[in-house]
Residue, then its C-alpha position, 0 to 999 in steps of 0.5 A: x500500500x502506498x503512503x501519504x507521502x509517495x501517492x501521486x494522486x489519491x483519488x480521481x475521476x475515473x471509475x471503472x464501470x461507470x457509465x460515460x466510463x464503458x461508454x468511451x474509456x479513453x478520455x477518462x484514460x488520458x486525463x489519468x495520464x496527463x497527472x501522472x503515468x503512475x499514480x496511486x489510486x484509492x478505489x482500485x487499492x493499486x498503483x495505475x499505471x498509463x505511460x506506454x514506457x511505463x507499461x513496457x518496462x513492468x512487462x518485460x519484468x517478470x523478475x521485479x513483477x508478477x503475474x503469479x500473486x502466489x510469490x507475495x503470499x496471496x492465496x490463488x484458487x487452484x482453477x486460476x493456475x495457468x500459463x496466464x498466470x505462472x511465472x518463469x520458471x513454471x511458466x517456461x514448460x507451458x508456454x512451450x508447450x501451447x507455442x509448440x502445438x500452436x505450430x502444428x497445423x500449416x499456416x496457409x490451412x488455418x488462413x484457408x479455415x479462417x476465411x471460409x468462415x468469415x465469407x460464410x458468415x458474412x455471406x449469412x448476414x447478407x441475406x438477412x432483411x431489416x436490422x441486423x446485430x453484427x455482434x451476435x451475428x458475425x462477431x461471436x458466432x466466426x471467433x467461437x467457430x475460428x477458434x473451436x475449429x482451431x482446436x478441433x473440437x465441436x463448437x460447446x452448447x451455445x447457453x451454457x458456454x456462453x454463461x460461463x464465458x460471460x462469468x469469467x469475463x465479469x469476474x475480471x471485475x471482481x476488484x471493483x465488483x467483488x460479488x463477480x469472483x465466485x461465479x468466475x472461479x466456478x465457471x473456470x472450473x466447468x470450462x476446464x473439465x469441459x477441456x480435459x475431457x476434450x484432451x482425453x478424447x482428442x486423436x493425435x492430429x491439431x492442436x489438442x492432440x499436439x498439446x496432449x504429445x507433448x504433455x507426455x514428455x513434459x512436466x505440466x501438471x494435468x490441471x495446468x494443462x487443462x486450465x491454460x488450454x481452457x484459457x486459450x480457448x476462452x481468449x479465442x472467443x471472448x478476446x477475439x470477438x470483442x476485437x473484431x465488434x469494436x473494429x466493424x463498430x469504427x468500420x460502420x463509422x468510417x467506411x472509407x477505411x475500407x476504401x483505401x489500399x488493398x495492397x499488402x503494406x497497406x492492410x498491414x498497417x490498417x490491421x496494426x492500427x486497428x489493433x492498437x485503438x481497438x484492442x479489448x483487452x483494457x488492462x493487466x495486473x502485475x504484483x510488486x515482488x521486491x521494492x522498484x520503482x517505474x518511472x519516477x515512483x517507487x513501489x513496494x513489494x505486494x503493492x498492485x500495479x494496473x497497467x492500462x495497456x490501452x492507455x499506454x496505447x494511446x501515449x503521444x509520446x509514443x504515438x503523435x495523433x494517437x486516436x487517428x487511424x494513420x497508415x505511416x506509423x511505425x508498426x509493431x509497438x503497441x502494447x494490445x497483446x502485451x510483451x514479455x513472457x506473458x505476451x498473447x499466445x493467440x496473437x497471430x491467429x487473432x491477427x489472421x482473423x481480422x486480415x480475413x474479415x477486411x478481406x471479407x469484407x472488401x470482397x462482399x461489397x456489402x454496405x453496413x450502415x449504423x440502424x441504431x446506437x451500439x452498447x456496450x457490456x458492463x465491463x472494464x478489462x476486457x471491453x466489449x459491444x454488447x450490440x452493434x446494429x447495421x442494416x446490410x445492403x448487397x452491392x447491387x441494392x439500392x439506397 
């Protein structure tokens, strides 16, 4: 806990799950940043963290900073234990692990997959009549067919898994909404014994079956297997849908977007930029393992830090214009899927779905215009539509 005399600032303005708050973040992220790139924050009971030099150098640190709460005496439920959460060296076995059977099937059959799914799913909405929601309808149903298809398993119960999904997306919040916690760790748990029944059935081929292989040769825990395969597979559907609805909301917004170059420099660029404004995931924590200080404050071991990744992704100093989409940026540095040992495991095929979609829809022609106002979830980590209605009109319809 920080003290009267090194707290840069108590309290301020921003409260998470506010309504103006999950409505547009951003303003409320700069004014943040503008009176301190780390500051001490009362209701969030943790450093804040919104400098992008800041937010790099806690990342890369898995020596100074933890993921894993456990190295500073906290209690973590066992269900909360994986390759998200363990650090170096537990976490080396895992993630190898996942990289490993991530590489098992050849880039171009994943594209190939991906854009067949995308296409049939946009093809869908185009004969939809009248008002159609592009978050139930293309956003969700092409992640959770994307990444289901990935790990070569049939897509789960739409009810159920969608409840559990939600949980574990809700209880993110549990800091600010304590009551979130428990249905979170319960879900975690049902999804987990969803996946390893999946590993005990999976053949050899794919990514299952590859993680299942390389299971036998390492020393990965059963329940750290699960657990991380769980959380792959919930990143791929909540992480990814999340992105591509906020990405079609600024494309509904801006069509021109679409408009400009198809060439391969160019969509590189787009799909950076895209990533960076939009990017779901709003923040992660790290635990202060020993005494340091980031930037210019020091913070003391088991203080919390809340790194605001889409603040940091949004710093002047690292990106001059930063809310404009602008194709002549350097590419490579925002911070949307972290950096360090625990950057996303699911970054490139994340990437790939989104290439795919604007190819998509590039080749479609479709028209997706705005039929009402977009609303978002009542979240703060990771940051999502709740609908996103458009009417649809076919390149050979009027109006």
């Amino acid at each position: 806990m920080a003290d009267e005399a090194t707290a840069a600032v108590r309290e301020s303005s921003y409260e998470p799950l506010a309504p103006p708050v999950i409505a547009d973040p951003y303003p409320f992220y700069r004014k943040l940043r503008e009176t301190n790139t780390v500051q001490w924050h009362g209701v969030l009971d943790s450093w804040v963290v919104t400098g992008y030099a800041e937010c790099r150098q806690v990342l890369g640190d898995t020596t100074d900073f933890g993921s894993d709460f456990r190295r500073v005496g906290v209690d973590i439920p066992d269900t909360q234990l994986s390759v998200q959460s363990l650090d170096p060296p537990e976490h080396g076995a895992i993630r190898h692990l996942l990289v490993s059977a991530l590489h098992e099937q050849p880039l171009d059959t994943v594209r190939q997959q991906v854009a067949t799914i995308a296409t049939r799913q946009l093809a869908e909405l185009a004969g939809q009549a009248g008002t159609v929601d592009l978050v139930s309808h293309f956003a969700r149903p092409v992640a959770l067919r994307t990444i289901t298809a990935f790990l070569g398993v049939p897509p789960p119960d739409g009810a159920q898994f969608e409840q559990w999904s939600n949980a574990i997306v809700r209880s993110m919040d549990a800091g600010l909404e304590p009551a979130r916690a428990e249905p979170g760790n319960h879900a975690r748990a049902e999804l987990s014994r969803l996946v390893a029944g999946w590993l005990s059935d999976a053949d050899e081929r794919g990514f299952l079956g590859a993680a299942r292989r390389a299971a036998r040769t390492q020393d990965v825990p059963a329940a750290v297997l699960a657990n991380s395969l769980r959380a792959v597979l919930h990143a791929g559907y909540e992480s990814v849908s999340r992105l591509l609805g906020a990405v079609l909301a600024r494309l509904v917004r801006h069509p021109e977007l679409l408009t400009g170059p198809a060439d391969p420099h160019a969509t590189d660029a787009l799909l950076d930029e895209l990533i960076r404004l939009d990017g779901p995931v709003q923040a992660d924590a790290r635990v202060c393992v020993r005494d340091s200080t980031v930037g210019d404050q020091v913070v003391r071991r088991g203080d919390v830090l809340v790194l605001f990744l889409a603040a940091a992704n949004r710093d002047p100093a690292v990106f001059p214009d930063p809310d404009a989409v602008r194709l002549d940026r350097r590419r490579g540095l925002h911070l949307a899927f972290g950096r360090g040992a625990h950057a996303c495991l699911g970054a490139g095929l994340a990437t790939l779905q989104l290439r795919e979609v604007l190819v998509a829809l590039r080749a479609g022609g479709q028209r997706l215009t705005p039929a009402g106002p977009a609303t978002y979830e009542p979240t703060a980590t990771l940051r999502g539509l709740a609908e996103l209605p458009v009417s649809v009109r076919r390149p050979d319809q009027p109006g």
